[in-house]
N, C-alpha and C positions, 0 to 999 in steps of 0.2 A: 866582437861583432862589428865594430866601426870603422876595422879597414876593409870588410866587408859589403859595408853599408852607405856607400859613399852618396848615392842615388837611389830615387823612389824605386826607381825601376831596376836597381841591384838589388834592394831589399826586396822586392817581391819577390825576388827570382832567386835568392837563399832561404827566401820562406818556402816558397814550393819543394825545393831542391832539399832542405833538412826536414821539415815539418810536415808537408800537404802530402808529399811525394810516396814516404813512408809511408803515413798514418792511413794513407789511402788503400796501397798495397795490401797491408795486414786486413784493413778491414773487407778488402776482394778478396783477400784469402780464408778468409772468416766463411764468408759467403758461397764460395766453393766447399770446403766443408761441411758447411749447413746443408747445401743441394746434392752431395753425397753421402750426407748420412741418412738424408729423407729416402733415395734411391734404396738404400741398403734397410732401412727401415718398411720400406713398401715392398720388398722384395721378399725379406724376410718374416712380414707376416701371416705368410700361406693362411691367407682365407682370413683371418680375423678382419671382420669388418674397422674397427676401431683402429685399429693397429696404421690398418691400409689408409684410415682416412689421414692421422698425423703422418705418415710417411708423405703423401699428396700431398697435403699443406707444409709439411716443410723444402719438399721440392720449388713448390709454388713460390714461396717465400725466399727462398736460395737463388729461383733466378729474377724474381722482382728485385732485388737484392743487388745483383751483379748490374742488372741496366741501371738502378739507377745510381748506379758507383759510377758507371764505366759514363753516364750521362755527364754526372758533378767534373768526371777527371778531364772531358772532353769541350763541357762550358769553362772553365777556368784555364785550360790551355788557351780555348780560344780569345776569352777576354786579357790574359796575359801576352799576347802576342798582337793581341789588336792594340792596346791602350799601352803596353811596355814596349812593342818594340824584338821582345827576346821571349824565349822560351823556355822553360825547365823540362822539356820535353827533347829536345834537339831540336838542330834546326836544318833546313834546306835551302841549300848554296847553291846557286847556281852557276860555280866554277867548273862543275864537272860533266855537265850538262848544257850544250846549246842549241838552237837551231837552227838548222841551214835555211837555205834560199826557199823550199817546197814547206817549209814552217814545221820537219816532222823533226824530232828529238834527234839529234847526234854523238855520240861519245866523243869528247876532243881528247886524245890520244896524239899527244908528241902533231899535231894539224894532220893528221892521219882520222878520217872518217869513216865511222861504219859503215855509214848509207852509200857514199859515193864510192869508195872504193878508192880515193887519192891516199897512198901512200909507200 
């Protein structure tokens, strides 16, 4: 881990990348699970009041579940790319993308232009 770890802002970004990254993943997939077994659980209780209400609350619960996954994976992208600099998320370059004179987005293509048509 020390040729890894040369900088605050490498270690954070091996920490997301081995640790946050994964452990996040499994537990969204946790949570889809959960809010499909509730579906399949509500579905299948033809009529049983009881039945129908845990199936409800684990839907409920499946996708309170997934927002506030998908909340934690989106505040600590952002505070990793604010305060680090880099992302465990990927990142966007703008070598591939520029824009012309009228400020809209371009493809640079060999200075061959979508928009203008020079090429």
């Amino acid at each position: 881990m020390s040729g890894v770890c040369n900088s605050l802002s490498s270690c954070v970004n091996f920490l997301l990348r081995t640790i946050f990254n994964p452990l996040l993943a499994v537990l969204i997939a946790i949570s889809v699970v959960i809010f499909f077994w509730g579906v399949v659980r509500y579905i299948a209780s033809a009529g049983a009041s009881e039945a129908k209400i845990n199936g409800r609350e684990m839907i409920l619960w499946g996708i309170v579940a997934l927002v506030v996954l998908m909340s934690i994976w989106g505040i600590v992208a952002l505070v990793s790319s604010t305060f680090f600099g880099n992302s465990a998320y990927g990142s966007y370059t703008s070598s591939s993308v520029s824009t012309g004179s009228n400020s809209m987005p371009t493809e640079r293509n060999g200075g061959c232009t979508a928009i203008s048509g020079n090429c």
